[in-house]
PyMOL CGO cylinders between C-alpha atoms (Angstrom):
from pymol import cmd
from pymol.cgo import CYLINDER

trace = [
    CYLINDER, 20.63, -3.23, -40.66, 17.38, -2.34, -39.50, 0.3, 1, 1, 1, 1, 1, 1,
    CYLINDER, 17.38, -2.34, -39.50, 15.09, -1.36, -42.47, 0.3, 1, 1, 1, 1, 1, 1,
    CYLINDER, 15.09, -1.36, -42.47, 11.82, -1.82, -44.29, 0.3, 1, 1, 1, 1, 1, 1,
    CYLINDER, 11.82, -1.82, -44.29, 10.43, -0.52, -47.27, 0.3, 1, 1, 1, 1, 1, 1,
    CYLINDER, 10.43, -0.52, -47.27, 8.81, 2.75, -47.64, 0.3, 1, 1, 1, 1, 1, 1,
    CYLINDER, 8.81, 2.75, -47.64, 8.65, 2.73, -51.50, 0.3, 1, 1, 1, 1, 1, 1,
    CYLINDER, 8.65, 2.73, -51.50, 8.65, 2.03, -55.49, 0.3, 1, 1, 1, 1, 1, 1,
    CYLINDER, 8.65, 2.03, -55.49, 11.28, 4.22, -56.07, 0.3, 1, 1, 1, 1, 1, 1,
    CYLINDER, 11.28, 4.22, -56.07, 11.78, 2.69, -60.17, 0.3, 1, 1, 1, 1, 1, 1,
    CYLINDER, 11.78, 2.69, -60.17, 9.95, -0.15, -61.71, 0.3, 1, 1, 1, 1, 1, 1,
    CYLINDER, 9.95, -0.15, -61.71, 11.30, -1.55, -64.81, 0.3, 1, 1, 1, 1, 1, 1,
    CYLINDER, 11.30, -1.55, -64.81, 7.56, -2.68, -65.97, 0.3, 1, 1, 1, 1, 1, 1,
    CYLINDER, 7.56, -2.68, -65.97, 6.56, 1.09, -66.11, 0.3, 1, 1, 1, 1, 1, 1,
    CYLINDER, 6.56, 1.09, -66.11, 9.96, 3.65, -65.96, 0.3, 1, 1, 1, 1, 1, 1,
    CYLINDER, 9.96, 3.65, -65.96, 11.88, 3.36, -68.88, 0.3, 1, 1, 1, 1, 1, 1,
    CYLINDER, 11.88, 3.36, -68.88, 15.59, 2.02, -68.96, 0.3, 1, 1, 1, 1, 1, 1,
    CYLINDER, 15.59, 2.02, -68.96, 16.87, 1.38, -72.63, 0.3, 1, 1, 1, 1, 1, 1,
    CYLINDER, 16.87, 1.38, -72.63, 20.08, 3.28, -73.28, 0.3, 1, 1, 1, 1, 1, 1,
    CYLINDER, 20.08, 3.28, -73.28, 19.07, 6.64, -74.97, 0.3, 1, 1, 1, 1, 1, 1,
    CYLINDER, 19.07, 6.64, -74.97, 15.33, 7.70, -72.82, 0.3, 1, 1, 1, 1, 1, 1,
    CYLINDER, 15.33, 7.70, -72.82, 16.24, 5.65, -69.40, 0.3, 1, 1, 1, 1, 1, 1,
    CYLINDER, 16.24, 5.65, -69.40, 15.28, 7.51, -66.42, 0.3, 1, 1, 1, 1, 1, 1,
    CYLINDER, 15.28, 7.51, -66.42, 17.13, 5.07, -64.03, 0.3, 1, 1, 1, 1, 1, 1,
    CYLINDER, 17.13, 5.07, -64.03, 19.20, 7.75, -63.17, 0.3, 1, 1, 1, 1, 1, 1,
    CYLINDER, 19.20, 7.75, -63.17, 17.01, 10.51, -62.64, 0.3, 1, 1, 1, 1, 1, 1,
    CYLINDER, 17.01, 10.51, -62.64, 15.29, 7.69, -60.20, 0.3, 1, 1, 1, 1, 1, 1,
    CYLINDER, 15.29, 7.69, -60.20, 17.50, 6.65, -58.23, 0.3, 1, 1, 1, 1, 1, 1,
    CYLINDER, 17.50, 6.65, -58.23, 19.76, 10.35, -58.20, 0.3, 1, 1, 1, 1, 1, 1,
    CYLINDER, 19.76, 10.35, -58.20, 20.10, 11.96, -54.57, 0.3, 1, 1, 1, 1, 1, 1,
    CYLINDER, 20.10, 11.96, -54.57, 18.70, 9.06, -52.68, 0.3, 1, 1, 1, 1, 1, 1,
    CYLINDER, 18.70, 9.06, -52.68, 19.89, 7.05, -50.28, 0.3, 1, 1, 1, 1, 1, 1,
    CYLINDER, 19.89, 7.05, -50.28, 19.64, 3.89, -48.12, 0.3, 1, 1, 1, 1, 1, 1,
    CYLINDER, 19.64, 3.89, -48.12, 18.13, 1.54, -51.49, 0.3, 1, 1, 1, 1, 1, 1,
    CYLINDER, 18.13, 1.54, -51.49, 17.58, -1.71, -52.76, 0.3, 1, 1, 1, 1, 1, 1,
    CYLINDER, 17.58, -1.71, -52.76, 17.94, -3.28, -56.03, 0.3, 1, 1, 1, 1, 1, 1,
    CYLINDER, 17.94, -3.28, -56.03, 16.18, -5.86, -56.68, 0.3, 1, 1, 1, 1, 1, 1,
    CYLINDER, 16.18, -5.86, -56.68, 16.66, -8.04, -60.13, 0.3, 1, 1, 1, 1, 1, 1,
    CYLINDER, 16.66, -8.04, -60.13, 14.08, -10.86, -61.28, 0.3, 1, 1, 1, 1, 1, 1,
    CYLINDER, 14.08, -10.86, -61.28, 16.43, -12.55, -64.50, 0.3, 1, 1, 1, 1, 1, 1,
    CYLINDER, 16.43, -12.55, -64.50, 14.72, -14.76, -66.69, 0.3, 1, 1, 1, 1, 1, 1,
    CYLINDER, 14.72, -14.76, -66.69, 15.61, -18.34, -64.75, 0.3, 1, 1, 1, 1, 1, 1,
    CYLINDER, 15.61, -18.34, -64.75, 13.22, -17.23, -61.68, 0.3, 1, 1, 1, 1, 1, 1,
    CYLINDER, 13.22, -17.23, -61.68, 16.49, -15.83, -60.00, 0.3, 1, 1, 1, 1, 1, 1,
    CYLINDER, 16.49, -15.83, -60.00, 15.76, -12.79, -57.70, 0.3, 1, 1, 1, 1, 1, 1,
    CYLINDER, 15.76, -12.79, -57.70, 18.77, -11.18, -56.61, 0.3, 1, 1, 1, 1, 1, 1,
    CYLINDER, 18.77, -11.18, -56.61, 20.38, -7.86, -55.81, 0.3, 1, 1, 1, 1, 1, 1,
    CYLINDER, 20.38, -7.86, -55.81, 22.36, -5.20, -53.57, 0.3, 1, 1, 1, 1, 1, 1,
    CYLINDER, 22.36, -5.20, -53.57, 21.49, -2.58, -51.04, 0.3, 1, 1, 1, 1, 1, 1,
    CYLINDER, 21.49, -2.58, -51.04, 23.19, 1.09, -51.18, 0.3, 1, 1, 1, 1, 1, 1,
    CYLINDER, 23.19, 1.09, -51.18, 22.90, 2.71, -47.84, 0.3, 1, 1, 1, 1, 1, 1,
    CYLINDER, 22.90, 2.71, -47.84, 25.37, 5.76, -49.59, 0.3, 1, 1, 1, 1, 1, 1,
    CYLINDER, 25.37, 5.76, -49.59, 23.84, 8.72, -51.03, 0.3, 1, 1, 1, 1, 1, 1,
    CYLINDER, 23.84, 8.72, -51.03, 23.30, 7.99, -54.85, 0.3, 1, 1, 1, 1, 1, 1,
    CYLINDER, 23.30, 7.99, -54.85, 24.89, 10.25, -57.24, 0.3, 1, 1, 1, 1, 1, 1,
    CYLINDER, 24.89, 10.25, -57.24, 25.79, 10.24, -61.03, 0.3, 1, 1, 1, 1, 1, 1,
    CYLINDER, 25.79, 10.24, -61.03, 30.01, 10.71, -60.44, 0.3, 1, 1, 1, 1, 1, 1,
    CYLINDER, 30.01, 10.71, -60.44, 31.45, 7.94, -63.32, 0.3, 1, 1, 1, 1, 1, 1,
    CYLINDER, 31.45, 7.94, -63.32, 33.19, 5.80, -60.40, 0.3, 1, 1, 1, 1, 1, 1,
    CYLINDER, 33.19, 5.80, -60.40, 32.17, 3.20, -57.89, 0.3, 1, 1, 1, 1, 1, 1,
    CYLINDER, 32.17, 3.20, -57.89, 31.69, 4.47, -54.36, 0.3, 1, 1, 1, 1, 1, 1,
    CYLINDER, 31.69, 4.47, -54.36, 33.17, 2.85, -51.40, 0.3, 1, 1, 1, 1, 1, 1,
    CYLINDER, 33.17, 2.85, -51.40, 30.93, 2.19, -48.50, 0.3, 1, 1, 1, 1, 1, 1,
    CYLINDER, 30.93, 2.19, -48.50, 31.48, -0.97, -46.16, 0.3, 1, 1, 1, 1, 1, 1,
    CYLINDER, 31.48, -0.97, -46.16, 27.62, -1.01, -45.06, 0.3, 1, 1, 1, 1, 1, 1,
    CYLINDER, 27.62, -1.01, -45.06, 26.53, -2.13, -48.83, 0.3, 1, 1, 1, 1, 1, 1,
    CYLINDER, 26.53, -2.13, -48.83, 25.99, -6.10, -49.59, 0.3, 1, 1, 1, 1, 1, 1,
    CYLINDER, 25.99, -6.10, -49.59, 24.63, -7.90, -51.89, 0.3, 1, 1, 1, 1, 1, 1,
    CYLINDER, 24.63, -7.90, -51.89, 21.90, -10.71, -51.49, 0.3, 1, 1, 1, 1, 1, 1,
    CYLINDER, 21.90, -10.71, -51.49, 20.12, -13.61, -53.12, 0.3, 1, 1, 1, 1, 1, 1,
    CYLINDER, 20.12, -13.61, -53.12, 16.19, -13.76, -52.57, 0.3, 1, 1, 1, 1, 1, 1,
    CYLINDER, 16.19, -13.76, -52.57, 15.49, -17.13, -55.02, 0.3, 1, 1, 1, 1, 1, 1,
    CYLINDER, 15.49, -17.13, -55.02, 17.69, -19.17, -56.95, 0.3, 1, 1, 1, 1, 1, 1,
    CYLINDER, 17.69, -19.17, -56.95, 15.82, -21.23, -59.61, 0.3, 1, 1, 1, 1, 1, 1,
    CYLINDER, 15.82, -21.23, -59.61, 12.06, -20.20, -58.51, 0.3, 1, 1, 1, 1, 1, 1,
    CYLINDER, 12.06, -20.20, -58.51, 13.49, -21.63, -54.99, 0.3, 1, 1, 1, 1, 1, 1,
    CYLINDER, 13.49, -21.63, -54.99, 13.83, -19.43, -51.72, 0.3, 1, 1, 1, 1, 1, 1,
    CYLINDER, 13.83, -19.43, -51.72, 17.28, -19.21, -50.42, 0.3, 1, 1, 1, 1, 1, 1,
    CYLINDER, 17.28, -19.21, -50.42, 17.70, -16.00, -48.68, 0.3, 1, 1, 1, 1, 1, 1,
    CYLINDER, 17.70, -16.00, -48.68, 21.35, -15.24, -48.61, 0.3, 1, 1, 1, 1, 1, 1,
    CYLINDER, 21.35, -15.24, -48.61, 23.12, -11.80, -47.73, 0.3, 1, 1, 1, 1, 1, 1,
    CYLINDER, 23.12, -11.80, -47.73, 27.00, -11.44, -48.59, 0.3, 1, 1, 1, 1, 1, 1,
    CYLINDER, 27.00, -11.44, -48.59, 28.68, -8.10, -47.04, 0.3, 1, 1, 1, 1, 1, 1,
    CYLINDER, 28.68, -8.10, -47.04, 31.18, -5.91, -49.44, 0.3, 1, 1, 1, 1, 1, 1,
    CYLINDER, 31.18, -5.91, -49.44, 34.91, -6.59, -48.31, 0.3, 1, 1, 1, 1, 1, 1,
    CYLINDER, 34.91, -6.59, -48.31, 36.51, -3.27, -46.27, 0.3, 1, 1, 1, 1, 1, 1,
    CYLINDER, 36.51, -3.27, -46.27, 37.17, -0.54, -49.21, 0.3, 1, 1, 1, 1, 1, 1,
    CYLINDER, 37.17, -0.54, -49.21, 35.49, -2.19, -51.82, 0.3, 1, 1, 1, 1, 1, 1,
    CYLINDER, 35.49, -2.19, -51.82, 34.85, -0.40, -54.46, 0.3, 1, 1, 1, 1, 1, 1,
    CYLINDER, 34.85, -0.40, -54.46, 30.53, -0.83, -53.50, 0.3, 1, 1, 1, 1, 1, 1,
    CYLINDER, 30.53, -0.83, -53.50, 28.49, 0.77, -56.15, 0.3, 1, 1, 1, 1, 1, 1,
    CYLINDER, 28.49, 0.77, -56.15, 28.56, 2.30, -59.07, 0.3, 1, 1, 1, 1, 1, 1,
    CYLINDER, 28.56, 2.30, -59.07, 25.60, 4.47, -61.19, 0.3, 1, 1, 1, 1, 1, 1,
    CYLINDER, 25.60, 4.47, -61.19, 25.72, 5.34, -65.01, 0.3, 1, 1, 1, 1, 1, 1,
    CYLINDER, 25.72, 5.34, -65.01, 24.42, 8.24, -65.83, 0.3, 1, 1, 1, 1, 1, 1,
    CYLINDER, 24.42, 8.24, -65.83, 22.17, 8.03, -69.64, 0.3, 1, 1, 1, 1, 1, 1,
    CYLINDER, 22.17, 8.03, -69.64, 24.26, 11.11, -70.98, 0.3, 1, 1, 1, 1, 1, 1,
    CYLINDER, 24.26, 11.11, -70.98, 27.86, 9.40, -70.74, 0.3, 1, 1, 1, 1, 1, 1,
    CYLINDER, 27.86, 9.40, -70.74, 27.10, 7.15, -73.28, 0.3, 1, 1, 1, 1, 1, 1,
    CYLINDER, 27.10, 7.15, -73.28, 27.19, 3.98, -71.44, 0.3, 1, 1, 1, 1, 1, 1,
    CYLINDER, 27.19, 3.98, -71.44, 25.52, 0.54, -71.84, 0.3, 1, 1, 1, 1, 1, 1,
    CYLINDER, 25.52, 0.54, -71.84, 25.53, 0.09, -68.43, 0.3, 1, 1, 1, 1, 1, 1,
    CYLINDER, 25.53, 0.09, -68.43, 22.59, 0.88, -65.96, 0.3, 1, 1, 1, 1, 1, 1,
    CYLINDER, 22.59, 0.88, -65.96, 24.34, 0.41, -62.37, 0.3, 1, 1, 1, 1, 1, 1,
    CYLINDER, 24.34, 0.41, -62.37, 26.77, -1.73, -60.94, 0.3, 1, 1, 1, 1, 1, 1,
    CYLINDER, 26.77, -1.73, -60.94, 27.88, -3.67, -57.43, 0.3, 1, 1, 1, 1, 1, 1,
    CYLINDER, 27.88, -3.67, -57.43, 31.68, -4.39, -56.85, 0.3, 1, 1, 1, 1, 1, 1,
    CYLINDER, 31.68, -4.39, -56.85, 34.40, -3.75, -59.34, 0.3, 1, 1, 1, 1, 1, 1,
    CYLINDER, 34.40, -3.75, -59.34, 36.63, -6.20, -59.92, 0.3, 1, 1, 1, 1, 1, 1,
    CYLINDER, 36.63, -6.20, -59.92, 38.75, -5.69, -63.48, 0.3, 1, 1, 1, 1, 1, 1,
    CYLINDER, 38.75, -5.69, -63.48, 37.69, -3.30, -66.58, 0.3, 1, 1, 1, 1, 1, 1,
    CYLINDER, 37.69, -3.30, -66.58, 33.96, -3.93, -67.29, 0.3, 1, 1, 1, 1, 1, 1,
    CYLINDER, 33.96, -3.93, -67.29, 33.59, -7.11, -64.35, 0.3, 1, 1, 1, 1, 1, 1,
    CYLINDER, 33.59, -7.11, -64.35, 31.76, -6.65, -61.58, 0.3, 1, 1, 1, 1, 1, 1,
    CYLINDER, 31.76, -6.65, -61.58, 29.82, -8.62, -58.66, 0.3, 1, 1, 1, 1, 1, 1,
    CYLINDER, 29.82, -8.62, -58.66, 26.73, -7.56, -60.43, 0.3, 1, 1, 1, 1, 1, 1,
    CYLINDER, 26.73, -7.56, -60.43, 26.50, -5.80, -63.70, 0.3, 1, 1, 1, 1, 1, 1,
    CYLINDER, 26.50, -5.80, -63.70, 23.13, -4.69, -64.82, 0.3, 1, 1, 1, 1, 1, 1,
    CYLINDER, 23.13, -4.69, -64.82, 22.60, -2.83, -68.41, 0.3, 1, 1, 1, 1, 1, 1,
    CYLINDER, 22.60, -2.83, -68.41, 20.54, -1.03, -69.86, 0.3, 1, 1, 1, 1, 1, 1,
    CYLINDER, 20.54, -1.03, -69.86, 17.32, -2.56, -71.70, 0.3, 1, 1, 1, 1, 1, 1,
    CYLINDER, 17.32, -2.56, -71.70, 17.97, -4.71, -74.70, 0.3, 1, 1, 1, 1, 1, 1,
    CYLINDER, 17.97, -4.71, -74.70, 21.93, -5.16, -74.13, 0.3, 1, 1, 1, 1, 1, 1,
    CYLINDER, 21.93, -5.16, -74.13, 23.00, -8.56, -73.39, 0.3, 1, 1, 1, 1, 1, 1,
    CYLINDER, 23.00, -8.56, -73.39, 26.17, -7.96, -71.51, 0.3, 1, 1, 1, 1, 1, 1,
    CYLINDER, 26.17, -7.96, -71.51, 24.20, -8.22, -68.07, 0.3, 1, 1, 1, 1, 1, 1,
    CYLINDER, 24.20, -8.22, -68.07, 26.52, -10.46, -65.58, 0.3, 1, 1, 1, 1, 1, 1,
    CYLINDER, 26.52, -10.46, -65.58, 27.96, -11.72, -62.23, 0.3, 1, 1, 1, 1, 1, 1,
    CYLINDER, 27.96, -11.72, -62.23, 31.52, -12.31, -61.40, 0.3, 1, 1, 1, 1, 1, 1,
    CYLINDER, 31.52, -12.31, -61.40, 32.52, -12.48, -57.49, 0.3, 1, 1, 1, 1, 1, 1,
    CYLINDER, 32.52, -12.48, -57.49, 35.26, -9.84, -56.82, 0.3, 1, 1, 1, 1, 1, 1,
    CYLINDER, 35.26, -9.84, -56.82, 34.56, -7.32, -53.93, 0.3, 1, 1, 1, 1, 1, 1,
    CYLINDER, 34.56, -7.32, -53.93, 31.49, -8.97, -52.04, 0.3, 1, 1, 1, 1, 1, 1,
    CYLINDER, 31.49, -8.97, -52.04, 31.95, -12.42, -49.83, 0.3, 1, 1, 1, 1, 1, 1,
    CYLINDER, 31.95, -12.42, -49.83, 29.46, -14.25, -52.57, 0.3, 1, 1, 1, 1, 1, 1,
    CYLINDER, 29.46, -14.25, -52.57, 30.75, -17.10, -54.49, 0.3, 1, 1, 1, 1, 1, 1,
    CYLINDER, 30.75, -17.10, -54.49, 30.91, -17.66, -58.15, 0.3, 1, 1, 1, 1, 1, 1,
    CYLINDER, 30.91, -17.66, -58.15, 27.27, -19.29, -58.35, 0.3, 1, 1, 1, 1, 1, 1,
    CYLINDER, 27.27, -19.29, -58.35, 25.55, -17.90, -55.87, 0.3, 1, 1, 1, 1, 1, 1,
    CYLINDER, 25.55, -17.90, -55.87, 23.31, -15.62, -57.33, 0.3, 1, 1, 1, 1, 1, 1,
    CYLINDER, 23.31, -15.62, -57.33, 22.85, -17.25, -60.65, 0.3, 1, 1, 1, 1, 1, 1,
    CYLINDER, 22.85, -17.25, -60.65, 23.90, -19.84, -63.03, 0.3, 1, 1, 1, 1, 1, 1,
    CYLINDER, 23.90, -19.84, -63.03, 26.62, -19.32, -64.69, 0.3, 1, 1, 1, 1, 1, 1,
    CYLINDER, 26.62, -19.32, -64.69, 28.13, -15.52, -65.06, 0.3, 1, 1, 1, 1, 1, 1,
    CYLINDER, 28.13, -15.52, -65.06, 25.39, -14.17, -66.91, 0.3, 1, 1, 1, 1, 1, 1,
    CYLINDER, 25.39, -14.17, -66.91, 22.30, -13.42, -66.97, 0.3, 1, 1, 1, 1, 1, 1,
    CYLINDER, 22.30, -13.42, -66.97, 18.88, -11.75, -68.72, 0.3, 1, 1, 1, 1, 1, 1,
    CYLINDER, 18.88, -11.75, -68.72, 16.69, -9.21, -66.10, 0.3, 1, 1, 1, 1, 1, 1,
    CYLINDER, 16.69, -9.21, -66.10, 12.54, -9.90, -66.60, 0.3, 1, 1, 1, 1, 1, 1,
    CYLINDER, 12.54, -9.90, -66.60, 12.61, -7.04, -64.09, 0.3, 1, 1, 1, 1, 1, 1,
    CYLINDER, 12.61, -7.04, -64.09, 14.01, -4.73, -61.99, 0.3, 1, 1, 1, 1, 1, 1,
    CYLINDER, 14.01, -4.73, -61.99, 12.50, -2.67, -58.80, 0.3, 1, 1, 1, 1, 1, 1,
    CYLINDER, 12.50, -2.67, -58.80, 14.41, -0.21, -56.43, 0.3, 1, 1, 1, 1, 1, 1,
    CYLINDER, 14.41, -0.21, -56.43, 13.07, 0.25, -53.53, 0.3, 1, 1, 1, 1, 1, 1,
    CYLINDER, 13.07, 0.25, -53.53, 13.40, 3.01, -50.82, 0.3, 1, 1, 1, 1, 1, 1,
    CYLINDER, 13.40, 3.01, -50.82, 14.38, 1.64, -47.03, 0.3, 1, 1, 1, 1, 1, 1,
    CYLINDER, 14.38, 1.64, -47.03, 13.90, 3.66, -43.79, 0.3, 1, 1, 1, 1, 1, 1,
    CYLINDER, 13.90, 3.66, -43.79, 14.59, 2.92, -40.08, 0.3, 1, 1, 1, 1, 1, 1,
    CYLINDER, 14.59, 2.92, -40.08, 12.45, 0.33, -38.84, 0.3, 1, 1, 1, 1, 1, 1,
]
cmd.load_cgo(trace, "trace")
């Protein structure tokens, strides 16, 4: 994957994401080719990249170009990509109107566990448990959960 970074496409410092007035959605809606980044509160920065089209459909989307990465583990750089295993079930977007806790998810492994679960501002439920993507328990945090400081998505284009 040859990309860079065009632009901001949400900021969790500025765009709103608690559960009844996020806009997370709205963001990130008819896009495609995006990166997640999460900053957790233990200096972890970690994440996935979508190259699918993002829309709001209440199931995960299969597409065996997504992976997930670690940027920093513990303030420390250790850039490490892990690619999603053929049909996984790659990503997954909650729409604010369905009633959901949840903000977006990578890899779906059993009801409510996933590679990476983000939600939505204030809920506490954020985790990491290794099921679809070649990451190990461990390698994108400590432990299976975890608190976001922030999160940016970013738009990618050809290089």
């Amino acid at each position: 994957m040859n990309k860079k970074i065009t632009k901001v496409v949400f900021n969790s410092d500025v765009d709103d994401w608690s559960h009844d007035t996020s806009v997370f959605d709205t963001k990130i809606s008819n896009k495609s080719n995006l990166c997640f980044l999460i900053e957790d509160t233990n200096n972890n920065k970690f994440g996935g990249v979508f190259t699918g089209f993002v829309k709001v459909t209440n199931k995960f989307v299969v597409n065996d170009n997504t992976f997930i990465f670690s940027l920093t583990r513990n303030g420390k750089f250790e850039q490490k990509k892990y690619q999603v295993r053929p049909k996984g079930g790659a990503f997954h977007l909650y729409s604010k109107n369905d009633q959901n806790k949840k903000l977006f998810a990578f890899g779906y492994g059993q009801i409510n566990d996933y590679d990476i679960c983000v939600f939505k501002k204030g809920v506490n439920d954020n985790h990491c448990h290794q099921h679809k993507f070649a990451a190990k328990e461990g390698d994108l945090i400590d432990g299976k959960t975890f608190t976001p400081k922030r999160i940016v998505v970013y738009q990618l284009v050809d290089n």
